[in-house]
N, C-alpha and C positions, 0 to 999 in steps of 0.2 A: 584308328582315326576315321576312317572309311566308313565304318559302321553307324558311330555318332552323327557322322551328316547329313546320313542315309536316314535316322531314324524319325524327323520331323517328316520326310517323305511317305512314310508309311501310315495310310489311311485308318482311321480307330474304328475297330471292329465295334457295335454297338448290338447290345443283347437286346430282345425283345423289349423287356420291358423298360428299358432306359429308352429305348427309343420311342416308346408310348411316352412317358415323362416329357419328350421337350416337344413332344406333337402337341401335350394338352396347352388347353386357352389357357392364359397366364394368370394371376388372379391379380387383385387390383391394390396398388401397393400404399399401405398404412402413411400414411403424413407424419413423418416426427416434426413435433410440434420446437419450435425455438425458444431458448431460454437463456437469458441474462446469467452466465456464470457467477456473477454478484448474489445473485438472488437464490441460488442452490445449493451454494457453498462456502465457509467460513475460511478467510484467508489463515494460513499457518505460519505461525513464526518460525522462524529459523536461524537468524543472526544472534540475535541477542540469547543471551543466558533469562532464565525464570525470573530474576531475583533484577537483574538489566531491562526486560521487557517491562514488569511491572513497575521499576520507579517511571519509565518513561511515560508509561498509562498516565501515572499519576501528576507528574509534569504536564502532560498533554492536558489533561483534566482545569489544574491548577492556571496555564497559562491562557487558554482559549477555552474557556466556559461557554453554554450555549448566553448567548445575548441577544435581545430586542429579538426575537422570532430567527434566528439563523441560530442552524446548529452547533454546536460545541466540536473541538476534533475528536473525542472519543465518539458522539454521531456519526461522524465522517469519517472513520477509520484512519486517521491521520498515524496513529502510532504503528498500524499495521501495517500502511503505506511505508513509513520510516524505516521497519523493521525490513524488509524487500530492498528499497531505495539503499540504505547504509549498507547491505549486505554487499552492493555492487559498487559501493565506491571505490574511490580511492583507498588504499591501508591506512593512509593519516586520517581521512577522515570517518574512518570504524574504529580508529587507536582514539580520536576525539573523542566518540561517542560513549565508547566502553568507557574508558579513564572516567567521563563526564558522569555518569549513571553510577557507575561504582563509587565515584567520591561524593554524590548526593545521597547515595545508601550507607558509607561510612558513616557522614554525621551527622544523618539523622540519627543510627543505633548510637553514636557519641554523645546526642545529646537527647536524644527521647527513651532511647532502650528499645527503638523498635527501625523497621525497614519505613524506607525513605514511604513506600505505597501504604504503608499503615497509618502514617500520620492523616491527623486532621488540615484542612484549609489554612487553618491559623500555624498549626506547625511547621507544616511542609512551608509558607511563607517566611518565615524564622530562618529554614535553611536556607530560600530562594534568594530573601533580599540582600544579602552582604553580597552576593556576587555579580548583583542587576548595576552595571559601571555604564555612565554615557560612552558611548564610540563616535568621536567625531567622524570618524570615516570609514566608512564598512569593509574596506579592504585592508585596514589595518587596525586585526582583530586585537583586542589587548594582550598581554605577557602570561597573566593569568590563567595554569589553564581550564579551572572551574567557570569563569567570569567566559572565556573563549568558549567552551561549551553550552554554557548558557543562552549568551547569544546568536550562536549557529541553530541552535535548538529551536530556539523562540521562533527563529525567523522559518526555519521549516515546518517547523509545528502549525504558526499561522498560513504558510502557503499548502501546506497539504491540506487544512482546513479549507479556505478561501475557492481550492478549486478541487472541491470533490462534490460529485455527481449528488450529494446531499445538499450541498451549501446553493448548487443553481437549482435544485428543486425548490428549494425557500425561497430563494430569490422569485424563480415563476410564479410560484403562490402568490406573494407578496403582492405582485405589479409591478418589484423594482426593476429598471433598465439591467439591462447585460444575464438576464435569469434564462432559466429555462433550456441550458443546455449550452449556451451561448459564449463560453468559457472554454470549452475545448474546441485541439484541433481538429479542422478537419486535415483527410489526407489532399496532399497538391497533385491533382490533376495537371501534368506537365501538359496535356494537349484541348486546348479550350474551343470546348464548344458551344460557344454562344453564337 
């Protein structure tokens, strides 16, 4: 034990040439340059199954198209966003999602002979509409759990849309109020310095 404590005490013998090495001038150090992780790398799914992922694409597609100069959620990474987001929810609401994706992939192959993401606009609506039910009140989601899916979906699909770094870049373009970045948090400086 005596040795070990002793041994940071003992000065490092340094060879000629190492000791040249930390005499020389330093050289002048390279700038890494900063980069937007968004812009160098494609987010990876993970939650969802191949066959799950893609009906969602296609609902995302289907429900939030780009309109009037704002982008669509497949622009905005909305399903990729979803894909992340659902992976960390709650288990009922990954058990929603899955059941949901899986039963819009059932019948479509029920009733076109293909997966929900191969349909056209017109088909995939075929599937969509019998489950689009009014909810008078958002917290008490209907019985059904295609129709409950559907509208938890809707409403994420539009919000992962609405507020992603694509949708305020339009907005700034545009002219319209609240664009340009203006959508997200910033972090709370608990100590204000004004």
């Amino acid at each position: 034990m005596q040795t070990i404590a002793a041994a940071p005490a003992v000065p490092v013998l340094l060879t000629p040439q190492a000791n040249a090495q930390q005499t020389a001038a330093p050289t002048a150090a390279q700038p890494i340059a900063a980069t937007k992780a968004g812009t160098v790398a494609e987010p990876v799914t993970r939650f969802f199954t191949a066959p799950q992922f893609a009906a969602l694409r296609k609902l995302a597609e289907v429900l939030m198209p780009p309109i009037g100069g704002n982008p669509g959620a497949l622009d905005a990474g909305a399903p990729e966003f979803l894909d992340f987001l659902i992976g960390v929810s709650p288990v009922e609401r990954q058990q929603l999602y899955r059941t949901g994706l899986d039963l819009l992939n059932a019948r479509a192959t029920k009733q076109f002979n293909k997966s929900f993401a191969a349909l056209d606009a017109k088909q995939a609506d075929t599937i969509i509409r019998p489950l689009l039910v009014p909810v008078p009140w958002p917290y008490d989601p209907p019985k059904d759990p295609g129709s409950h899916f559907l509208i938890a979906a809707h409403d994420d699909i539009r919000t992962a849309t609405r507020n992603s770094r694509e949708w305020g870049a339009a907005a700034a373009a545009s002219g319209r109020r609240g664009g340009g970045g203006q959508q997200y948090w910033n972090p709370v400086d608990p100590i204000y310095k004004g």
